[in-house]
C-alpha positions in Angstrom: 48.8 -29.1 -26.2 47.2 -30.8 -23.3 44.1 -30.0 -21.5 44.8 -27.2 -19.2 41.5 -26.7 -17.7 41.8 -26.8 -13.6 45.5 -25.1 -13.7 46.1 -21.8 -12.9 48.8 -19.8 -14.8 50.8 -16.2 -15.2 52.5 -14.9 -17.8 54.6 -11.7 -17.7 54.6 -9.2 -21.2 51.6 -11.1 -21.6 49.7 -8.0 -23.6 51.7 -8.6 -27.0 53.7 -10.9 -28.8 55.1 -14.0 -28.1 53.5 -13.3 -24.5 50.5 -12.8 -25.8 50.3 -15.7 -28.3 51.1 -17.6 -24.9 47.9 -16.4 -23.1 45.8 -17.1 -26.2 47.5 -20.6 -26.3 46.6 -21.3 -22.5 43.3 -20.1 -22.6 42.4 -22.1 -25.6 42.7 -25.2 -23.5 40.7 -24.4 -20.1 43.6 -22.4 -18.2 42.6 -19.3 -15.8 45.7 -17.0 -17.0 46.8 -13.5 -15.1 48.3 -11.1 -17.8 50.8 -9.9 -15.4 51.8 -6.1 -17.2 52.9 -2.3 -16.3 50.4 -0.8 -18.9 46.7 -1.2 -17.6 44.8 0.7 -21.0 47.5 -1.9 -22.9 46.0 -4.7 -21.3 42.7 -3.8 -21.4 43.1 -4.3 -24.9 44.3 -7.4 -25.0 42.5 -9.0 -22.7 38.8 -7.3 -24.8 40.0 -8.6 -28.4 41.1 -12.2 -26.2 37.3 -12.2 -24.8 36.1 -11.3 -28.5 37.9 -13.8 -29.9 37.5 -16.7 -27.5 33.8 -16.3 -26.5 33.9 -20.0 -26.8 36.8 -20.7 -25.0 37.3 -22.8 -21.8 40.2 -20.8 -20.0 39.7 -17.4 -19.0 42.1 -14.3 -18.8 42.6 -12.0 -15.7 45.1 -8.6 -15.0 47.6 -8.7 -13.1 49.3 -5.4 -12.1 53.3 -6.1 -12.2 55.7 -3.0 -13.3 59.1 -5.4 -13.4 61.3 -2.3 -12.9 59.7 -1.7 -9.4 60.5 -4.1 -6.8 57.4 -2.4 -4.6 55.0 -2.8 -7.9 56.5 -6.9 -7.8 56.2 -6.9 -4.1 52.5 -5.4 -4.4 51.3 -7.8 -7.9 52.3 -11.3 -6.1 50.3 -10.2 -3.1 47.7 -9.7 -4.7 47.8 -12.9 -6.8 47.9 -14.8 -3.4 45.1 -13.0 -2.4 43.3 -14.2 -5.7 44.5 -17.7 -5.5 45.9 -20.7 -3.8 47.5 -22.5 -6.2 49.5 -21.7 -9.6 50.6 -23.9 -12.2 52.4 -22.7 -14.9 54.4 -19.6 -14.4 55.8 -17.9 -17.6 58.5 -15.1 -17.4 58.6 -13.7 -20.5 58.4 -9.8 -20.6 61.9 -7.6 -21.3 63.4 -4.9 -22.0 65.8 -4.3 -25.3 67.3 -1.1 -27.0 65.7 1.5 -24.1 66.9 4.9 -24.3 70.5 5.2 -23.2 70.7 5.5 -19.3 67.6 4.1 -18.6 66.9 3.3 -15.3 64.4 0.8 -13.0 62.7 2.7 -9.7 65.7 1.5 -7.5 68.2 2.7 -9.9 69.5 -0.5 -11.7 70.3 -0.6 -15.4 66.6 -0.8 -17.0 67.6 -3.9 -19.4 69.1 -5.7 -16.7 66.3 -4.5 -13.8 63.3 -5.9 -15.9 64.7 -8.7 -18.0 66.4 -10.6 -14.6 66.3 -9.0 -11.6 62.3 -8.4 -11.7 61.4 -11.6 -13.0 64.4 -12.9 -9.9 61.8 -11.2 -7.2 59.0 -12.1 -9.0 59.7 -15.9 -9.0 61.2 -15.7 -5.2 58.0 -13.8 -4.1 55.7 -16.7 -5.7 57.9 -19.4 -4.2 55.3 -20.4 -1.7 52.6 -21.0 -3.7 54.7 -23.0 -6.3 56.2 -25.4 -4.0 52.3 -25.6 -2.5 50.8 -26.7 -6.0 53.8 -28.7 -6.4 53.3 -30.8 -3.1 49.8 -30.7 -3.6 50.1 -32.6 -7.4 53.1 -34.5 -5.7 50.7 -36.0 -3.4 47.8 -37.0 -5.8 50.1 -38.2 -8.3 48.0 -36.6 -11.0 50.7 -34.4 -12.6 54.5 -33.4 -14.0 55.0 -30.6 -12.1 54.5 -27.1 -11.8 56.6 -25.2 -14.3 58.5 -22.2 -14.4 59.4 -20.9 -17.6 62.2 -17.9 -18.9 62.2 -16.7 -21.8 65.4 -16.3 -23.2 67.3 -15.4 -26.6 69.9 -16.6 -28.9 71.6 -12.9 -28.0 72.2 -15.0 -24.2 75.7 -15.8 -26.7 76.4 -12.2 -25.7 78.1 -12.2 -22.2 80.8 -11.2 -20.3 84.0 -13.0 -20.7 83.6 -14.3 -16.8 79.5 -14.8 -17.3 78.6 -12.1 -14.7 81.1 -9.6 -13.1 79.8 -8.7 -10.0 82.0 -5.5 -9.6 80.5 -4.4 -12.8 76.8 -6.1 -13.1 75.6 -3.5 -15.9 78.0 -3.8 -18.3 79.3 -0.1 -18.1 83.2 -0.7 -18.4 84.2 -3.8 -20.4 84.6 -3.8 -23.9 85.4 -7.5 -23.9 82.8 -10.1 -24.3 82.3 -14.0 -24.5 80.3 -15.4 -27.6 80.1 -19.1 -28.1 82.4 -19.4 -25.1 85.3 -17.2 -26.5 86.1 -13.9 -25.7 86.1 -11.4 -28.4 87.2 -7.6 -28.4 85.1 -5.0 -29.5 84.5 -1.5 -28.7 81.0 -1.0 -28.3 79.3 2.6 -27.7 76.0 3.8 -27.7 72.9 1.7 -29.1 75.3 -1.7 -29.4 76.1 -1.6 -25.8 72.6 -1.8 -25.1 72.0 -4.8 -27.4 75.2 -5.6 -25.6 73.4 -5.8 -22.2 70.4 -7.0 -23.6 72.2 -10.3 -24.6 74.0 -10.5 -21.1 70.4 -10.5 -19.5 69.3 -13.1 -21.7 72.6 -15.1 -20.2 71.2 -14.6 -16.9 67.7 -15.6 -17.6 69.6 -19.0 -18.7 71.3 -19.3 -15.6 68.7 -18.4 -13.5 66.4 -21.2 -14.5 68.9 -23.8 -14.6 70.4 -22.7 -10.9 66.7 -22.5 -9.8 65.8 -26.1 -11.2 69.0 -27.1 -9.1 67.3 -25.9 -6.0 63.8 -26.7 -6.9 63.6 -29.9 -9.8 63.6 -32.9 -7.2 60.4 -30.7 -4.9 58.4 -30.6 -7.9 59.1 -27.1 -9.8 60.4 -27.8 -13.4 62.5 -24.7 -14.5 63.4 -23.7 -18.5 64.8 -21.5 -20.9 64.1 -20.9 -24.5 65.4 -19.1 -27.3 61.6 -18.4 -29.3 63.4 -17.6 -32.1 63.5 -14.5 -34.5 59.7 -12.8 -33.8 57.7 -9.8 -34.6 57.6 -8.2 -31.2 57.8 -5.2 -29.6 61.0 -5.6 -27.5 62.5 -3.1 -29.9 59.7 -0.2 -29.6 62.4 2.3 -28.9 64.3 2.2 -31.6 65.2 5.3 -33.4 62.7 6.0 -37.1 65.6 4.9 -39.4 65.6 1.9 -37.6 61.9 1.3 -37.6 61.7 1.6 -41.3 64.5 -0.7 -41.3 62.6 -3.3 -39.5 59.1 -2.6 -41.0 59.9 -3.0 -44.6 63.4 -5.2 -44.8 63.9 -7.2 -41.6 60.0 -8.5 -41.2 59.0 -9.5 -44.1 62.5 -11.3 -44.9 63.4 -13.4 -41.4 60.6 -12.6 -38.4 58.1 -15.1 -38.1 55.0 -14.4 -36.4 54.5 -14.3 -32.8 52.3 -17.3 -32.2 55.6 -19.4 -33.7 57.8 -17.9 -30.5 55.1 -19.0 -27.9 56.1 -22.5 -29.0 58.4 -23.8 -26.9 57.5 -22.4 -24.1 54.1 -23.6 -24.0 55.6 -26.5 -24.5 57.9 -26.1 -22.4 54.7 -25.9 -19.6 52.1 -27.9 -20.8 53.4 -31.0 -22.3 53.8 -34.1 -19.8 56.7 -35.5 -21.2 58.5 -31.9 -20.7 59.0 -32.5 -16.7 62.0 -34.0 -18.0 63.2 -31.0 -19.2 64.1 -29.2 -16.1 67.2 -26.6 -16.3 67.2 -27.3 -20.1 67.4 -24.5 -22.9 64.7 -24.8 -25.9 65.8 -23.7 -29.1 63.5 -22.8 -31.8 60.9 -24.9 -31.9 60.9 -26.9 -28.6 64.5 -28.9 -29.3 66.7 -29.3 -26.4 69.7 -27.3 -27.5 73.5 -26.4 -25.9 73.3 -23.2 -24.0 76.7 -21.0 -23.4 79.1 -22.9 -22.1 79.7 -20.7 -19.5 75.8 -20.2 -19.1 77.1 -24.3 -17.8 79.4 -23.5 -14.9 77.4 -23.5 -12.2 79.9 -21.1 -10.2 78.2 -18.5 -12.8 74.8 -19.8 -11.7 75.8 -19.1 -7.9 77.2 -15.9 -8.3 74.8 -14.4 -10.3 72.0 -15.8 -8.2 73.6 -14.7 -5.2 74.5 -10.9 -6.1 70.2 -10.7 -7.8 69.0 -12.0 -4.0 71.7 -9.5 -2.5 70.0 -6.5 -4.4 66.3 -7.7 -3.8 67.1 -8.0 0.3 68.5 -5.1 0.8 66.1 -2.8 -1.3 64.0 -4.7 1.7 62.9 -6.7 -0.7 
């Protein structure tokens, strides 16, 4: 990775996991990185053992208060990062939600999978909009940069959709028992814990179409959008499941086929560090920073449109 000392970046989920991997990563090579999280005490944590541990390092590491299923807590955390700073480089959405308890709900009353996973990261990108495209210009005009670079991080579970992409008359999922994978529809009947691995893999769709819609709109003024798949991780997406599961995980599933965190912050460092990776814009990463085919529908840029569209429509009018 390339010298990041000078550039400004945020990463969302940044207390643990592949997000925190992604903060150690950027800090290691001179970047001033917000931790942008719900759980202060959780990122207090982090951010002591990151001091401990990189006493010698050139970047730094800063909170950020950001509760992605409250639009005011959103609206609040990005004016208060433009308060902090005038520029930002490298903007990394990569907290979510998977497997909450059935019925979950954000603070406006959206499904909590798809609330936090697309819908906060939507605002959160639109509310920093400003200061991107300013960076942008202001590297644009010095010539002394790729970009500025947005990052989402996806899944190989963005397979999971429904059979049109994104059904706007039913945006949670709550009705269909149909769903695309690989671009075909299959039929199955989901119910309880699979539907919400269901709509956790049609969020992960989204967060695919959002960045290649948004590099559509944003690629040729400077802002390099992408999505990745990090791969099969240890992380802690899945801290709800139910004990049986957990021993599940713990002692078959880890040891056998998770790799460790730091191998999922890969591609998307990658992804926002690397200068030949301004050519990458509204491209998918698969594991470990290959350019790979995305849904085919995750393609059709009606899907991109519509799903962009109806996110906007639920930001504006929560006032928003």
């Amino acid at each position: 990775m390339p010298d990041q000392s000078g550039k400004v970046a945020i990463v969302t989920g940044g207390n643990s996991g592949i997000g925190f991997e992604t903060v150690r990563g950027l800090m290691r090579k001179g970047a001033r990185v917000y931790m942008a999280c719900r759980s202060h005490e959780r990122a207090a944590k982090a951010i002591e053992l990151l001091r401990r541990e990189g006493e010698d390092w050139p970047g730094e590491v800063k909170f950020l208060s950001c509760d992605l299923a409250d639009m005011e807590s959103i609206h609040s955390s990005t004016e208060e990062f433009a308060r902090q700073e005038s520029q930002l480089h490298i903007l990394i959405c990569n907290a979510g939600a998977a497997n909450p308890q059935l019925g979950s709900k954000t603070s406006q009353g959206y499904d909590l999978t798809l609330g936090t996973n697309v819908l906060g990261h939507q605002q959160f990108i639109r509310d920093l909009l400003p200061i991107l495209q300013k960076t942008a210009n202001t590297l644009q005009s010095s010539n002394s940069d790729h970009g500025v670079r947005v990052h989402l991080t996806s899944s190989w579970a963005h397979n999971f959709h429904q059979p049109s992409g994104f059904d706007v008359n039913d945006p949670e999922w709550t009705d269909r028992v149909e769903m695309g994978l690989f671009g075909k529809q299959l039929t199955v009947n989901p119910k309880g814990p699979i539907r919400e691995v269901l709509k956790y893999g049609q969020s992960k769709f989204l967060n695919v179409c959002q960045a290649k819609k948004f590099h559509r709109m944003y690629g040729d003024k400077g802002i390099v959008f992408t999505s990745s798949d990090p791969g099969n991780n240890v992380s802690e997406l899945l801290r709800n499941r139910d004990p049986i599961t957990n021993l599940f995980f713990n002692y078959v599933v880890t040891p056998l086929i998770l790799f460790h965190p730091k191998f999922g912050a890969i591609s998307q460092l990658y992804a926002c560090t690397a200068p030949e990776a301004h050519m990458l814009g509204g491209q998918y990463l698969a594991p470990w920073a290959r350019i790979a085919p995305a849904s085919p529908i995750a393609e059709d840029r009606r899907v991109q449109d519509i799903s962009y569209e109806w996110l906007n429509k639920q930001i504006t009018k929560n006032g928003y």
